[in-house]
Structure formats: C-alpha cells, structure tokens
N, C-alpha and C positions, 0 to 999 in steps of 0.2 A: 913428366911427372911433377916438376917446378909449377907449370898450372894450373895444375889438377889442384893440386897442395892449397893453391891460394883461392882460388873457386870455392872450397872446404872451409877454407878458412870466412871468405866472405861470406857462406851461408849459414857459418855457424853465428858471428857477427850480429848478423842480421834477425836471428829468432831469437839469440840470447835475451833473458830477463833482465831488466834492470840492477835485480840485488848483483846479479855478477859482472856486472860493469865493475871496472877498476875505480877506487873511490874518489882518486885523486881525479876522475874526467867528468867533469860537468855534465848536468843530465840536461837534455833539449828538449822541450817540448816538440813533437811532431805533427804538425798539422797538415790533414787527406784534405784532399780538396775533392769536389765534385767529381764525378764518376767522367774523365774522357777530358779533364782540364787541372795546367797545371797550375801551381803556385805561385804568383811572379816576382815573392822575395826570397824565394829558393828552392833550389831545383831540386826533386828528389833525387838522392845517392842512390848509387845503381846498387848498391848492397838491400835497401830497401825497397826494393822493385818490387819482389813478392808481399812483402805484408803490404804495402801500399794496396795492390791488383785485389789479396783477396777481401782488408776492409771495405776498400769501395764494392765490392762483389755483394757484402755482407749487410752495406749500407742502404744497398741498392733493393735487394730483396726484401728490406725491412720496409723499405717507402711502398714497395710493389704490394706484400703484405697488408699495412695502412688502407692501401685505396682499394684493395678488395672487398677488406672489411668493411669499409664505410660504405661503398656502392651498395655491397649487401643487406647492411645495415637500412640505407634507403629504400631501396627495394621493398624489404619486409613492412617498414613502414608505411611505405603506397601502397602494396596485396591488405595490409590490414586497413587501409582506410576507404578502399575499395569492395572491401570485403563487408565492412560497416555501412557503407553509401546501400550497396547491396540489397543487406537483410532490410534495413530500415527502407527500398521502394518495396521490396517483394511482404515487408509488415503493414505499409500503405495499400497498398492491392489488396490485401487479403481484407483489412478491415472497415473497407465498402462495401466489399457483398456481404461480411458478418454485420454490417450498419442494418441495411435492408434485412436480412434473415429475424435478427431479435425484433427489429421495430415490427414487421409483419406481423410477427407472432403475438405482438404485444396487443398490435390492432384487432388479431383474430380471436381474442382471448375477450376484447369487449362486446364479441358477439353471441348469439344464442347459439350455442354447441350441444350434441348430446355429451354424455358420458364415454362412450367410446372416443367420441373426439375428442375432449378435452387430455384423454390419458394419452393421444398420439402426440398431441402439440404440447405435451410436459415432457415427452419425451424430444423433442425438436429443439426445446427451449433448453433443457438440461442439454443436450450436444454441443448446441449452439453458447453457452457459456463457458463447457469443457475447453472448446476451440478458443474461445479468447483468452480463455486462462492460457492457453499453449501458445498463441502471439505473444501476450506479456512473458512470457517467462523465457521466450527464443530472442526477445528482445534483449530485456536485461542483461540473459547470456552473454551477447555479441559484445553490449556495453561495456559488461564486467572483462571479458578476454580484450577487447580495446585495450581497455585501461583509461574510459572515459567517465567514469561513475565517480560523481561526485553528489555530496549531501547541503542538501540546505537548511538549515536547521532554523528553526523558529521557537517561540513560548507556545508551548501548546498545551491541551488537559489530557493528560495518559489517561483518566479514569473512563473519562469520557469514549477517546479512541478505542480504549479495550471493551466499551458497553456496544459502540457500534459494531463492532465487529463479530461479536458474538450473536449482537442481532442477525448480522444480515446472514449465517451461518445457521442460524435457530431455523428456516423453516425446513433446510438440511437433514441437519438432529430428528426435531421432529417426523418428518415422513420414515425415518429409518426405527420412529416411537423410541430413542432414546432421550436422555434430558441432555442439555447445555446451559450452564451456571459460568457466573465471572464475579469474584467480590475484591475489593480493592483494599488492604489494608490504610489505617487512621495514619501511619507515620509518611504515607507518599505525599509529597506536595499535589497542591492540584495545578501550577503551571510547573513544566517542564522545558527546559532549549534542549529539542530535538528536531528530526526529519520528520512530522508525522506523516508525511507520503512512504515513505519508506520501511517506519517502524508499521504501519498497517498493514506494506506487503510480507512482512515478517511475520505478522500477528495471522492473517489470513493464511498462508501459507500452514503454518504450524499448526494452528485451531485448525483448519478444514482438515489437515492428514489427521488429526487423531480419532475428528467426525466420519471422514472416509473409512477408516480400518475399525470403529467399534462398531459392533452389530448390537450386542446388550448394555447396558449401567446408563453410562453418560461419559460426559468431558465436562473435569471441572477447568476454572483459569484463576488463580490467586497473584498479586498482585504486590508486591512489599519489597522495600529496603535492605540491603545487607551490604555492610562492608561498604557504604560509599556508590554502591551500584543499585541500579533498578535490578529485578529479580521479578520474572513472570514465569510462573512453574505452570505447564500446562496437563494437566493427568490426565489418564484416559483410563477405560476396563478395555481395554480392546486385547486383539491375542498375543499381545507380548512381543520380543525379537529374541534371538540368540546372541550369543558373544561377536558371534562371524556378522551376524544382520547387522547390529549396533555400530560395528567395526565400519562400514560401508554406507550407511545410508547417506555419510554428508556429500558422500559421488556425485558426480553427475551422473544425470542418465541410471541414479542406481535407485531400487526397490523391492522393498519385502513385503510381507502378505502374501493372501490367494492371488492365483492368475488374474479372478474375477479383479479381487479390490487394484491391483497393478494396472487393469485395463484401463482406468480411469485418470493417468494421467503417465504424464511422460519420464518424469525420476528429476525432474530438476529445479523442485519448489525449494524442497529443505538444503542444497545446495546453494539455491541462490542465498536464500533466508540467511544460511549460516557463513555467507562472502559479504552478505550485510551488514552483519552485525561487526564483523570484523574490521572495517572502516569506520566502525563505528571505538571502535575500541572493545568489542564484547566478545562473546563469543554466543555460540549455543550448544547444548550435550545433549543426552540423553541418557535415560536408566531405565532399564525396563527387564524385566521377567517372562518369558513363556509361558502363557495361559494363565499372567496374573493382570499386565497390562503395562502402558508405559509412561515418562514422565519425562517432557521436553522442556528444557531449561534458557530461558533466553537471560539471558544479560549485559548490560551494557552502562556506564557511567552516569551517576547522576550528575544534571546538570540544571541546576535553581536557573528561572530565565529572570533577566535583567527587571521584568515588568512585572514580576507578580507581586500581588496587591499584602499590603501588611496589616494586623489586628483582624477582625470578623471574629466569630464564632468557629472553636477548634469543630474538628467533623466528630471527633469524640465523644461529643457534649451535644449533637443537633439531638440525639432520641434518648437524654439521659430522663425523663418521666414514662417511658416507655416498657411494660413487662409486655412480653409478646409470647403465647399461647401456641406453637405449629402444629397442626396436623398434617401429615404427608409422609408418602414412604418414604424411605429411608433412599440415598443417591446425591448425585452432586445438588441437585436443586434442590433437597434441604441441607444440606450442610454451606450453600453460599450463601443461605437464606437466614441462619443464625451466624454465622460467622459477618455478614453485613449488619444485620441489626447490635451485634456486640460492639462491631467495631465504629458506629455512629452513639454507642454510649448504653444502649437500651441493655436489656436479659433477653432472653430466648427461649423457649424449654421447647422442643423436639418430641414428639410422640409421631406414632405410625400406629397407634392401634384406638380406635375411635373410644370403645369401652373406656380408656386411663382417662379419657377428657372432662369427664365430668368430676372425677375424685379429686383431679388439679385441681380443676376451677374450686370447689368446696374446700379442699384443704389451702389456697393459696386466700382465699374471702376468708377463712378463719383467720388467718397469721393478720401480720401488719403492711406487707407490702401483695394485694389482690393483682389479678393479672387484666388488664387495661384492655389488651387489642387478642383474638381469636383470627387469625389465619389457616383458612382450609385449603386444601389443595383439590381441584378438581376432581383428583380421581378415588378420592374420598368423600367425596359431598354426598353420594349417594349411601352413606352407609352412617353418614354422621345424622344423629339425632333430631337433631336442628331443637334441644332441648328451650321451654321458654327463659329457665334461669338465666340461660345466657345471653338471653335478651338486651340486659345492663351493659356487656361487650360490645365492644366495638368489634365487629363482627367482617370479616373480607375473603374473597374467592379468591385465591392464586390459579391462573388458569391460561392454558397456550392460546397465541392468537385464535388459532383455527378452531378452537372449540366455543369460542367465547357467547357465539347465539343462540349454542343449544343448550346453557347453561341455565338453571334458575336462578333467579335475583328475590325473590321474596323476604326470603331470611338472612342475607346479604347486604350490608350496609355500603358496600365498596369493592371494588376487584383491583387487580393488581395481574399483569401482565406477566408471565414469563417468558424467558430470562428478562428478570429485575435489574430495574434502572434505579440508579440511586435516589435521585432526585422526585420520582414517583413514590419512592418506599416510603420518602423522608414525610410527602406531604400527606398521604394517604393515615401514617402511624398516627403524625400532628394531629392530624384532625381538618387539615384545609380542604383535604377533598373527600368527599363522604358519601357521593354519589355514583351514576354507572353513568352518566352522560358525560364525561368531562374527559375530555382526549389526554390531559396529560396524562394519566392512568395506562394508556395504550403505549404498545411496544409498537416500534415502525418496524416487525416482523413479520405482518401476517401474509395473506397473499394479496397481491397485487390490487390497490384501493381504485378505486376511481380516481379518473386525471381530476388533479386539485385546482380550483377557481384562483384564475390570475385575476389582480388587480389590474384593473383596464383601465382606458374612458370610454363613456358609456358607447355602444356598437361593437367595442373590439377594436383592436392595435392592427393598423395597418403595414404588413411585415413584407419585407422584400426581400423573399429567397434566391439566393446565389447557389445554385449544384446544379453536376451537369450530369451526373449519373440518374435515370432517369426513376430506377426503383429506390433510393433514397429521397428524391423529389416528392415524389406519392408516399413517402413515408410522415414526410414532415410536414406536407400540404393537409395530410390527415390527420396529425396530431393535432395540428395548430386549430386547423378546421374544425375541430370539433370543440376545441376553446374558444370556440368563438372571435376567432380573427380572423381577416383578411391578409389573401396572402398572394403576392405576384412574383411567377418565377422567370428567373435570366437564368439562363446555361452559358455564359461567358462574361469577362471581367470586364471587357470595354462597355458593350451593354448594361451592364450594374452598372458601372460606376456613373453614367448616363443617368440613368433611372434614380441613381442616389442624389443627385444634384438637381433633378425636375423639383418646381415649386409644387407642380400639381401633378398626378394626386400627391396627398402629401406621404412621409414614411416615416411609422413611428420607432422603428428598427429594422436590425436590419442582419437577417442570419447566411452565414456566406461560407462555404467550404473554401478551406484557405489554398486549393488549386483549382484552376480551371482554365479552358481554354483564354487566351489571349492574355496573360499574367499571373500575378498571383494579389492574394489577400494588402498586401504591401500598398500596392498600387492602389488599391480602395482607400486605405488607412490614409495615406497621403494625400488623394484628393478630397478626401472630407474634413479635413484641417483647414479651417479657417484661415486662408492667405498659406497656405502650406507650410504655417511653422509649425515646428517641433511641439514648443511649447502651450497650443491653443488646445480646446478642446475639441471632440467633432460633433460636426452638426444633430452626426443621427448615432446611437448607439450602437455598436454593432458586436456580434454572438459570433467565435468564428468556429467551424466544426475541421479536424481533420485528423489524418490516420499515421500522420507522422508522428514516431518515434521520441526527436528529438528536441531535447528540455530546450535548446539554444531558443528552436524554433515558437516556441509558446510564449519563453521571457521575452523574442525578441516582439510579438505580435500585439503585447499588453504592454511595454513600451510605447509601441507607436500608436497608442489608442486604446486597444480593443476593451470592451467591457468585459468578455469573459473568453474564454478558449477550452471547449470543450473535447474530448476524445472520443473516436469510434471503435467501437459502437457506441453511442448515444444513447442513453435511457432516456425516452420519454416523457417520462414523468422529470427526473432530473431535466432536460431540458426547459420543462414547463415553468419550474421551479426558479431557475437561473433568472428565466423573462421576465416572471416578478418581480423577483429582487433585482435587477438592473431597471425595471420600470419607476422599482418602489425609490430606490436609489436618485433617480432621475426626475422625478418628482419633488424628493427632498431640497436639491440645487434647488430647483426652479421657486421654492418657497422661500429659501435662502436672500435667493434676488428679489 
C-alpha cells in the first residue's frame, strides 16, 4: 500500500500546475529535448516521464502536420502551373488552324462570289470570331485562377479607345439594324495611365453583350468623371434581367437571355470584365428592368499620366461658333450626337420630324443667334425637302458605313460617318472638311476595304517567311503576294536563320512564327545581332507571329529585337499595316544616318 501511496503521489507531482507549487520552491524551467534524445545537462525526473513522452508526441505530430502541409502546398502549386503550361499549348494549337480559317476567309472574300456565297462565308467568319473570342477568354480564365494577371499600365487616350471600340462593334449593331452611339464628356482628360489592353477587353466585352441581347433601340456608351473615378455607363433597350439574373451574371459560365442569344457565347466575358476591373481597383454593376433594358457600369480610378501635355484649347471651347440643326429619329445616335456637339462647346436642337425643320431654320434667321450647320440622318434624307433656303447651311449626311454609296450627295456639303468620331465631328462642324472625298470623314467600320498600299521600294520588299504549318504559309504568301512583294519560305529555324544571313538575294524583312522545327524565334533574334550583342541592332527587321498566350513571351521577344509581335489569328490587313509602319520606321533611321 506504501507504494502505491507514492506512485500517486508522484503522478500527482508530475501534472500539478505551477500556481500549486509550494511558493517557497523555485520554479525550473524544463527543457524537452528532441523526440528519442536526452538532455545532457540533465537528466529527466522519472516523475516527469509522462509529460516529457506526451510533449514530444505533441511536438512531433506538429512537424509531421508542417510538412504535409507544405508538400501539399507544393503539389497544388505544380498541378496549377502545369495546368497553365497546358491550356496555354492546347490555346497555341487551336489558334493555327483558327490563323488559316479567318485568313482564308478573308482571301475568299476578295473574290467574285454570288449572293448565296457570300451569306455562307459571313456565316464562317462570324463562327470563326465566336471561336477566338472563346480562346481569349479560356485564356484569361486560366490566367486569372493562376493568379498571374498582371496590368501594365501606360498614358493612353480613353476617348480614343472607347471610339474604337465602338467602331469595330458598329458593323454588329448595324446588321441587327439597331444604332451604336459613344460620346465622351468635356471633364475626362484625354491622356489617361491605364492598361489600355485590358480596359478594351472590358469595353469589348460589356458593349458587344448589350449589342448581343438588343434586338430593337440601340446601345448607347457615355463616358465622364465622378468622384475621382472614371465612369463609363453603357445602356442598352434590350429585354431587361430579373433580380435573380442580375444576382448572377458576374458568374462564370453564367447567362441570361433567349437560349438563341446564350448560344452565342460561353458565360465568361462579364466575368472576366468584372475580375478586371477589380485589379484594377474598380469594379463593374449593373441596373436593369424586365422589358425596359439594362445599364452596365464600369468604374475604375482616375489616373492623370505623367506625360500629358499642358495649355491647348479646353475640348469645351473646339465648337463654341457652332449652332447645329439634327434631323433624325429619335435613339442613342441622336442623343450622342447632341450630347457631343454640347459637350465640345456648340448648341444642338434635335428634331425627328422633317415638317419642324424649316420653321427652326426661319425662326432661328429671325433671332440673333441663326443655326450655322444642318445635320441629316440618312434615314430621313428621303423625306427631307432638300429646301433651297437652306442652301446658306452648312448642310451634312450622318450615314452608316454600308449605306454610304447609295446615298445622294448633291444637296450635301459633307457626310459624317456613324458612330461619330470626335475628331471628324470637330473638323467637318469647323469647316475644314467640306467635301465627300476626304477619308478623315470615314469610320474604319464599314466592311472589309481593300488591303491598303504599303510603302515599299519600288518592285516590292523582299520578305523571308518562317512557318511550317503549311495552310498559314499559303495564307501569308497570298496576302503578301498580292501587295506586291516577294516572298521565300523556310519551314525551319536553322534554314532561316541561314537564309537571313545570305548577302544574296538580299531580305528586306523578315516574318517568322516564333516556333518551329529546329528552335525557336530566340535563335533568329540572336543571330541577327550584329557580333551577337544585346545591345546592337539587327540587320534585317523582323515581324514575329504566334499563338502563345503568354505576355513574358512577347516582352521577352521585343527585347531581343523584334520589330513587332503579332497574335493568332492575324488580321491581314493588320498585318499589312504593321509592315509599313516597321518599313516606314526603318527608313526614317536610315535618314537619320
């Protein structure tokens, strides 16, 4: 019983709390040593046996814990960056044969079709865009869940970017006969430090859904200041959403509307749009009614760029001699149409019924301030008078690209483009441009112009193409070709870079998909460096085309030389356009010296 007593006694000992230690016994610190080793300036007390066994037990399980975590931790991190390596080959594969499919199409488009053909291959071409828009935006995806998206932000002109965009959107609108308007209020600076790569997939994104889901009115886009923020409100007449639809649409993978309008893309634009802006510091919302229509709100922080230019003429003041006369119905494109003439300085008066137009014009020639400029809208030209009074007006057609040759010009001092560009409004109202031949006046909306005349020397630029895919080859051989250059192709990198180094024949550039058998673009770059430094120039220009995904990959490419770096699919015309300007560019040096 004597032992038992003391065994009790030393387990009690042994778990006791410090507060009931006796006060007068000094407290020891106790130091566990590693898990299976002892101490070697003192031995644990056999009283302390157990809490020793089960710290280290406790201590043990916490490292084991630790290194699961992190293994795991690692793991996820590899699955995601293999997972990213992934999408970005299987976004490279796919946007070669989509190179080949649009550029075909573009070629077959400069041939003699009937009517029947041309409505299949609008139908092939509109697929064939669908689909890239659905690579870009699988892209981004994989980006955004990475957690590799990052913004490069530069001075840019918002006003500018939101007229483009509305353009290339406008022949959209148009075939669905609804209007597309964008006006920018007087208080936005015109440079901005932003991403404008990024705020344009924003801007496209958000304008094409409200053009996708309206069937009647239009899409307007306004443009202005609040609070320190940019503020781009984009309206629409389309069919509205419900509480629940509103609730959801910044989803992935989520959409409202008909089955029809749903089919037309995947759920993941206003998504991404709205994980954009949020990096951005912004956000985006919506407001919208059931069968009245909706209003997408983008916002994000102003930020003045370091370079933009001080004093000029406020934009308030460009059209203040200006009173301007509308005719047109009544929809977003006239109301962006007075809301920009107001907001460059001018007045505006709005009519939609042809009859009020002459009572203006006589009641406004009585008073003291007469109306200066007459603005008709197309689809009133047949119904307007074409009175001679008005003859003293400065008289203009507002009219869609596609209507613009079946339009009369007699009683017409000038046209004007819709969706209006500012810069056309400004010079058209002035007085500088007063004719129908003068391109600024044109929108670069209409359909597809003829490839535009590069500046060459005289024969044509002797181009040395690098791609080994054999229907993008015959893409660009034919483009080129038919601009009039010379063009010799290599399907591998040792061979080019050979061919870029022969004196003869000579090469006046030099366009190169940045993979292909036997290397990559890299290896070009650096054998055409003069003595192989970093810092020289290269000998011959070079254009490089590819379907990779990633930004590293492009900065790293225009680094090491390249003139330009374009993505697949390639627009043709854009392509053509690039060549000039690197020609034109390259010429300039050359004067220099």
């Amino acid at each position: 019983m004597r032992d038992i007593a003391e065994i009790h006694e030393r387990i009690v000992k042994a778990f006791a709390s410090p507060a009931s230690a006796e006060a007068g016994e000094p407290e020891v610190e106790n130091i566990v040593p590693a898990l299976g080793l002892r101490s070697r300036e003192e031995p644990s007390a056999p009283a302390n046996a157990f809490v020793a066994f089960f710290s280290r037990m406790a201590e043990w399980r916490r490292n084991r814990s630790a290194a699961r975590f992190h293994r795991a931790w690692k793991e996820a991190e590899a699955a995601s960056a293999a997972k990213s390596r992934q999408i970005a080959t299987v976004v490279h594969e796919i946007r070669t044969p989509l190179n080949g499919i649009l550029g075909m199409t573009h070629l077959l488009y400069q041939t003699k079709l009937t009517a029947e053909q041309q409505n299949y291959l609008s139908g092939i071409r509109q697929s064939g865009h669908a689909l890239a828009q659905l690579v870009e935006d699988l892209l981004d995806y994989s980006t955004l869940e990475a957690g590799r998206f990052r913004l490069n932000n530069r001075a840019e002109n918002l006003r500018h970017l939101i007229e483009s965009v509305v353009e290339m959107l406008a022949p959209r609108a148009h075939e669905k006969r609804i209007e597309i308007a964008a006006t920018v209020e007087a208080d936005l600076p015109d440079l901005l430090d932003f991403d404008p790569a990024r705020i344009r997939q924003v801007l496209f994104n958000v304008i094409g859904n409200a053009v996708k889901f309206t069937a009647e009115g239009g899409v307007l886009v306004r443009a202005f200041v609040e609070d320190d923020h940019v503020t781009i409100a984009v309206m629409d007449t389309g069919p509205g959403m419900t509480a629940e639809e509103q609730a959801r649409i910044f989803g992935e993978f989520e959409q409202a509307g008909s089955a029809e309008a749903r089919s037309g893309g995947t759920g993941l634009g206003l998504g991404i749009a709205s994980r954009i802006l949020t990096e951005f510091g912004g956000s985006l919302s919506v407001a919208s009614r059931k069968g009245i229509g909706s209003t997408f709100t983008i916002r994000f922080p102003l930020c003045l760029a370091e370079t933009a230019p001080s004093g000029g003429v406020a934009r308030d003041q460009l059209l203040a001699r200006s009173r301007v006369l509308l005719l047109a119905p009544d929809g977003p494109a006239a109301v962006a149409t007075v809301s920009s003439i107001e907001t460059l300085g001018g007045r505006c008066r709005h009519v939609s019924n042809p009859v009020d137009v002459q009572m203006l014009i006589d009641r406004a020639e009585a008073g003291s301030v007469p109306y200066t400029d007459l603005i008709v809208d197309h689809r009133l030209a047949s119904d307007y008078a074409n009175e001679k009074a008005h003859a003293r007006l400065h008289r203009i057609l507002l009219v869609n690209p596609e209507e613009r040759a079946s339009q009369p010009q007699d009683f017409f001092d000038a046209w004007l483009i819709r969706p209006l560009r500012e810069k056309s409004l400004i010079d058209v109202l002035s007085g500088r441009l007063r004719g129908f031949g003068t391109r600024d006046t044109f929108g670069d909306n209409g359909p597809a112009p003829a490839a535009p005349v590069v500046e060459r020397p005289a024969g044509g630029l002797d181009v040395l193409l690098g791609e080994d895919d054999p229907v993008n080859a015959l893409l660009i051989r034919a483009v080129l070709g038919k601009a009039g250059h010379r063009v010799r192709l290599v399907e591998d990198f040792p061979a080019l870079i050979d061919a870029a180094l022969e004196e003869e024949p000579r090469t006046d550039l030099i366009v190169s998909d940045m993979h292909m058998p036997g290397g990559t673009v890299f290896d070009l770059l650096s054998a055409l460096r003069a003595g192989g430094r970093q810092d020289t120039p290269l000998q011959v220009p070079v254009i490089v085309l590819t379907g990779e995904g990633r930004e590293s990959a492009r900065q790293e490419a225009l680094l090491q030389g390249a003139a330009r770096v374009l993505a697949k699919p390639v627009d043709p015309l854009k392509l053509l356009e690039e060549i000039r300007a690197v020609c034109a560019h390259r010429n300039e040096r050359q004067q220099v010296r």
